[in-house]
N, C-alpha and C positions, 0 to 999 in steps of 0.2 A: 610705491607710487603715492605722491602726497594727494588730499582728496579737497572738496568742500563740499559745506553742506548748503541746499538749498533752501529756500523758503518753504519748501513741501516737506525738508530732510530728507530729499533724497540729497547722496553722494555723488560728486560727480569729481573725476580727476582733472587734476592745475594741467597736465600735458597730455595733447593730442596731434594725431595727425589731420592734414587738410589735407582734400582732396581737389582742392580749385586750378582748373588749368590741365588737370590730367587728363589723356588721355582715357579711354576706358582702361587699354591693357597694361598703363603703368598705374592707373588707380588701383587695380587687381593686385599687380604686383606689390605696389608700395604698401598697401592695406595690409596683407600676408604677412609680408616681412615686418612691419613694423608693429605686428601683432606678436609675432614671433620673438621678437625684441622686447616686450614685454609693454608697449603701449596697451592699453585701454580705452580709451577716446578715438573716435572716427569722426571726423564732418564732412559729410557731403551735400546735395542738394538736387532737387529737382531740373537744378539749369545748367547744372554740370554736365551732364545727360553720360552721368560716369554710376548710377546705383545700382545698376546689375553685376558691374565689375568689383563695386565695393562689396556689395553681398556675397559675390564667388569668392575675393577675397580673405572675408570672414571665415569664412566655411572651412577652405581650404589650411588656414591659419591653425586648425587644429582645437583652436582657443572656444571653451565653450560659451552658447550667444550670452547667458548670463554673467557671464565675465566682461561682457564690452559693454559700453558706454555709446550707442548709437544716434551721431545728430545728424538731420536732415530737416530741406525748408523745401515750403510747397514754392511756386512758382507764381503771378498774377495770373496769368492765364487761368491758371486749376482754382483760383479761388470761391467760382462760383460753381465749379465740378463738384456734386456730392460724392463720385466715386475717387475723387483724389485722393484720400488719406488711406484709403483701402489700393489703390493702384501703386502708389507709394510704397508701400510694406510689401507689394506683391513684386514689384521691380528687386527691392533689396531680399527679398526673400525671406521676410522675419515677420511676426503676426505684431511685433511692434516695435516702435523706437524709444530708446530714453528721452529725448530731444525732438518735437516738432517746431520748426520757426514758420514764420511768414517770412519771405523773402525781400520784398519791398513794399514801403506805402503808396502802391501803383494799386489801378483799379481800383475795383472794390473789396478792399484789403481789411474793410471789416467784416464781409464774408467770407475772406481766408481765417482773420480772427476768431469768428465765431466755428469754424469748420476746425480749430486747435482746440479751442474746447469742447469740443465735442469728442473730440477724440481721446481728452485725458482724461472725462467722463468715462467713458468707457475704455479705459486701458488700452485704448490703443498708441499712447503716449503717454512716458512717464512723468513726463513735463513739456513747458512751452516753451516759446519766446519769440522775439521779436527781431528783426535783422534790417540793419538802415533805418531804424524809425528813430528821429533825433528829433529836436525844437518842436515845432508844431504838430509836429504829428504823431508824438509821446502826449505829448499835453491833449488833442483831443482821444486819445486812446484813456487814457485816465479817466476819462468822463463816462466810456463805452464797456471798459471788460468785466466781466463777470468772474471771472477767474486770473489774479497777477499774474502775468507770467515769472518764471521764474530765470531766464537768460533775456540780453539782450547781447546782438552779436554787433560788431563794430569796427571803423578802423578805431588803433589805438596803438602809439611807440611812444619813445620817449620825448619827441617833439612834439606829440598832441596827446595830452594825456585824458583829456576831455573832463575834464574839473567840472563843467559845470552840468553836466551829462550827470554826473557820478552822484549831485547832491542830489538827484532826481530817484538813481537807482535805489541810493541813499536809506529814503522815506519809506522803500515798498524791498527793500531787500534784494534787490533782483543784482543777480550778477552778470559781471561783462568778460565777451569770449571775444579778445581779439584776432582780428586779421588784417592784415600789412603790419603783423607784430615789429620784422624789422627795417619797418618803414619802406616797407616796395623793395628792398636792396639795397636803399641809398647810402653809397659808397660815404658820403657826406655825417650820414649819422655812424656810421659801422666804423668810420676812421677816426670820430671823435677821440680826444686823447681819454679822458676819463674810463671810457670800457678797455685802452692795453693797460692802462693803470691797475686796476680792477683783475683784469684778464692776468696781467702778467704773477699776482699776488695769489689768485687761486688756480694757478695754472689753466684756465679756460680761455676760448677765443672770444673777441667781441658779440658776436653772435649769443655765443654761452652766456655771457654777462647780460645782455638785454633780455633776452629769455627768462633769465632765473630776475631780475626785475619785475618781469612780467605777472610770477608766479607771486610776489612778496608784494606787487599790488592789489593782492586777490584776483588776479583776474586771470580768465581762463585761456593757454594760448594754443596756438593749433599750427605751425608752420606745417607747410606744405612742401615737400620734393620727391623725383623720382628718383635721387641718386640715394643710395643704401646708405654711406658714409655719413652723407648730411641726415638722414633720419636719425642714426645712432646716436650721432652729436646733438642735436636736438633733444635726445631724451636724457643726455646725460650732463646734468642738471641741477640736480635734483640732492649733490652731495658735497653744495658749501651753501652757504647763507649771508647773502650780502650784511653789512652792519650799518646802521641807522646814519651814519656820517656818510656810507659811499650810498645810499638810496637817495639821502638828500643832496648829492651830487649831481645824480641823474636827476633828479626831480628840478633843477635848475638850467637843463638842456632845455624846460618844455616851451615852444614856441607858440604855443596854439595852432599850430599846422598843420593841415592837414594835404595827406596828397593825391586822397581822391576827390573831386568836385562833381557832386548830381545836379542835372538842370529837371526842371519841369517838364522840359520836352523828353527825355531823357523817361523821366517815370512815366508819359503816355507811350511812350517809344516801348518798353515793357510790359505794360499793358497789352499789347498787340500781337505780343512776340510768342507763340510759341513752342517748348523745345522739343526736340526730334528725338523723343525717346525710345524709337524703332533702333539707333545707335547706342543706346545705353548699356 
């Protein structure tokens, strides 16, 4: 498994699984098997309302906790909870994570902030980060932490590669873990001719080719599925190396586009919300 280093030096691996959208009991499962399979890296979250599933999964996976790579983000709600980063650990059943994020710049999301470092103060987190914090609210985040984080989670594919995001990470090191790595599903990107080109040359599917993209951006990627085929293929990756003429192929898809869109209302709307972790 190829690795990188963080700002802190700690290691973290280029492929992971997601767990957004699962179920608890196919979180559990997919978690297992794709531990089993030799991943490393886990993301889950507090709004998943899937971390007891992913912690049985771990478990069950055989694999021991110090071999995995554990990311999870608190929720707005929990950010002015002192007992969240301690209920957290207690849902996934592990006294700590590699990865604490903040989930959005909802709330009061500088006391979700300050409540990450506090927890990587005390080893309750091997590292931080930040998740949906873009434009304005990276820039006054720069003013406020004590502690860099060392991830920021994001969307990010080949049509939004986020360039101007990136000169930001840039300055303070922090690395980017995408999701909608292949762009939602959009048949639109996935059909481009450039990934069967690509595909057809190291015998991988377009999927494989944006993936291994992913990973030669430095950036961390995490797709997400309950089918076992699709996990597999996802990790398998990791045994050609795009060359600098077809990167800069890809690097010429990028539209600026994004294809999730957050409103303001939207982030009070999460502020208010939430999750039912009695289903977790």
């Amino acid at each position: 498994m190829e690795s990188i280093k963080l700002n802190n030096n700690l290691e973290c691996p280029v492929v992971g699984i997601g767990t957004f959208m699962l179920t608890p009991e196919d979180a559990e499962r997919s978690v297992r098997e794709a531990l089993k399979m030799g991943y490393r890296l886990i993301d889950t979250a507090n709004a998943y309302v899937n971390e007891c599933a992913v912690g049985r999964g771990m478990k069950d996976s055989g694999v021991a906790r110090e071999e995995v790579f554990l990311s999870t983000k608190l929720w707005p709600s929990e950010y002015e909870n002192d007992k969240a980063v301690d209920e957290t650990l207690e849902r996934l059943g592990t006294d700590y994570v590699d990865l604490l994020y903040i989930h959005q710049p909802a709330g009061n999301w500088l006391a979700g902030y300050r409540q990450l470092e506090k927890a990587y103060k005390e080893g309750k987190a091997k590292s931080i980060g930040i998740s949906n914090f873009e434009g304005k609210y990276i820039e006054e985040l720069q003013t406020k932490w004590e502690v860099v984080p060392q991830f920021i989670q994001v969307e990010a594919h080949p049509y939004f590669t986020q360039k101007e995001l990136r000169k930001t990470l840039d300055r303070f090191d922090i690395k980017l873990m995408s999701w909608y790595p292949l762009g939602h599903g959009d048949t639109k990107l996935i059909k481009e001719p450039v990934f069967a080109e690509i595909g057809e040359k190291y015998g991988k599917t377009a999927a494989q080719v944006i993936l291994r993209w992913h990973t030669q951006m430095s950036f961390v990627v995490i797709p997400g599925s309950k089918n076992v085929d699709h996990i597999k293929d996802n990790l398998d990756i990791l045994d050609f190396k795009l060359t600098e003429e077809e990167m800069a192929k890809i690097a010429s898809l990028d539209k600026d586009e994004r294809y999730y869109h957050r409103t303001d209302e939207q982030l009070r709307q999460f502020a208010g919300w939430k999750p039912d972790f009695e289903k977790a």
